[in-house]
C-alpha positions, 0 to 999 in steps of 0.5 A: 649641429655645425662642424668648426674647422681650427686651424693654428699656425706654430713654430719654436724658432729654437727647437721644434713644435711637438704638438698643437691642442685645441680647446674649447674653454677649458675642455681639450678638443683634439690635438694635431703632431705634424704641420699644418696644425688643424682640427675638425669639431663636429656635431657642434650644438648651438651657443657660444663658444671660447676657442684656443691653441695650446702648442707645446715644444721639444723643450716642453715650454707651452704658450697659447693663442689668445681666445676665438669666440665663436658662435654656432647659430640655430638656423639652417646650417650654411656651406662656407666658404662662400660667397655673394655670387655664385660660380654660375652668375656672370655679366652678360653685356660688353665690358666698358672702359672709360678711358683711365684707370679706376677702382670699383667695388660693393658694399656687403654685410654677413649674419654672422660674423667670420673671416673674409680671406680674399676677392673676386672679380668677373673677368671678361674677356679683354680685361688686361692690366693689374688687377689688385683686390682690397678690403675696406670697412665702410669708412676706408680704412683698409682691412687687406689688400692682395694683388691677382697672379695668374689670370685666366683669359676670362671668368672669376678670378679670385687672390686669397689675402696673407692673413683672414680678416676678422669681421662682425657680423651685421656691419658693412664692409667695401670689397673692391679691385683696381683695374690699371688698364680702365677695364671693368664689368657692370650691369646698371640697377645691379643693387636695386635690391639685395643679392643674398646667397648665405650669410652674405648680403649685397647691399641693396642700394639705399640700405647703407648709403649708395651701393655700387661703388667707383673712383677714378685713381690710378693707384688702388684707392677707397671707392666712394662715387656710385651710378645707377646702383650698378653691379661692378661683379665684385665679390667677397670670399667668406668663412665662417670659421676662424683660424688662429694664430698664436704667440709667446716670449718664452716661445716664439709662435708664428707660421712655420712658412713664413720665411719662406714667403719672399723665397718661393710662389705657389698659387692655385687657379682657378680658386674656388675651383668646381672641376679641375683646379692647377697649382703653379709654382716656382722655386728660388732654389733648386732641388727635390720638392713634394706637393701634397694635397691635405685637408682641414684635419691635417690628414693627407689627402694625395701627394699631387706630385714628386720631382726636381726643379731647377730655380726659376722653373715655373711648373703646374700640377692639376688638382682633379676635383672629381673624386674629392668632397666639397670644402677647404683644402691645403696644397702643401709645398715640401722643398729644401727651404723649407714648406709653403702652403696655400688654401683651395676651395673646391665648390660643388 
């Protein structure tokens, strides 16, 4: 059986959400009172399956989201969110530079279909410049595209996209970064045969064309040349699980913190994270604020941290991983503007 994590973005922008329902087809799930609106379903057998979000506000108007198909697989049961790569592989030769700016990149595909919601990249040491992550389908055209904050001085660094991207399963995809500064990982014969680690598959080169892919650009650009099937450590975050978002004439529903998304920056590092993980913040206005830990059921799993801050302060707050179970969780920042949230993943 699989455990389907739903998570659904509602607001009322003349009154309050009171309530969020979840269902499958026409039999109630569950329901959540307070953002962000989520449900955990366990013990899912296998088949196909019609999910909804039904939200209700203070006035009693309801609206639902449109219908998530979903399908739970009789296979071995995989951990999701995930990824071609494992936290563990890394490049162990020098870091190439060939003198101008480029984009490199790898063709995937995944048994099942799900949502990509970010990339990442292997940083080696010396690999400065921006670094701005895309998603293409397998002609170009641009699916999602996120630039990479708060590096570290090595290793993988992962941005998470604005919104998940569905995808079909069996069907090629491109995940790529631009380097501004030329900088890039890669190993020759990287892709002579597939890399597979759950339901992703780094394309084996031949298998849908070339793998292993480059362009000189020096704005982010769909990479189309490839060499020696090389491995440019480029990778995709995937999820089998599908978020939902719904909306309404009567009752606008979108997400409760979008207002707040050109106002205040949060982000988390590194991400997935397998011990300690640091959440970065500044706040455009100044006043008390509240970090809290949740996790994908809505229940509150800690609050990281209570204070002031003055704007344009950058603070950092550490997440110990130690003591928490492996999956998604959600940094929520509580402040006079209003909430931000940002996903964590933690990998065990």
């Amino acid at each position: 059986p699989a455990t389907i994590d739903i998570a659904a973005n509602a607001s009322d922008g003349d009154g309050t959400v009171s309530k969020v329902e979840f269902y499958n087809g026409t039999t109630k799930l569950g329901e959540d009172l307070t953002s962000p609106y989520s449900y955990s379903w366990t013990n899912v057998a296998a088949g196909p399956y019609t999910l909804t979000a039904r939200a209700t506000d203070n006035g009693n108007a309801v609206t639902t989201s449109a219908a998530v198909s979903v399908t739970v697989n009789s296979s071995t049961s995989t951990n999701c969110p995930c990824s071609v790569f494992r936290p563990t592989d890394a490049p162990a030769n020098v870091l190439y530079n060939d003198g101008q700016a480029l984009q490199v990149g790898m063709k995937f595909r995944s048994s099942s279909s799900g949502s990509v919601t970010g990339v990442r990249f292997y940083k080696q040491s010396g690999n400065t410049g921006t670094h701005v992550g895309q998603l293409h389908s397998s002609t170009g055209t641009l699916l999602a595209q996120a630039t990479f904050v708060n590096e570290t001085a090595s290793g993988w660094q992962q941005v998470l996209f604005s919104s998940p991207v569905a995808i079909s399963a069996n069907t090629t995809y491109v995940v790529s970064y631009h380097s501004s500064a030329g900088y890039y990982s890669a190993v020759d014969q990287g892709f002579s045969q597939a890399v597979v680690n759950g339901p992703l598959t780094g394309l084996a080169n031949g298998a849908d064309g070339s793998n292993g892919l480059y362009r000189y650009t020096g704005t982010p650009a769909f990479p189309t040349s490839a060499y020696q099937a090389s491995n440019y450590w480029v990778d995709v975050v995937f999820n089998t699980s599908t978020t939902i978002s719904s909306s309404s004439s009567s009752s606008v529903i979108t997400s409760k913190t979008t207002e707040l998304q050109e106002k205040e920056d949060i982000n988390v590092y590194p991400n997935p994270f397998s011990g300690k993980a640091t959440v970065s913040f500044i706040l455009n206005v100044g006043g008390n604020y509240t970090l809290s830990l949740y996790d994908t059921k809505g229940a509150k799993v800690s609050v990281l941290e209570h204070g002031k801050a003055n704007p344009g302060e950058r603070h950092k707050v550490e997440v110990d991983g130690s003591k928490l179970s492996r999956g998604i969780y959600i940094v929520r920042l509580q402040t006079i503007s209003g909430v931000r949230t940002t996903q964590l993943l933690l990998e065990k």
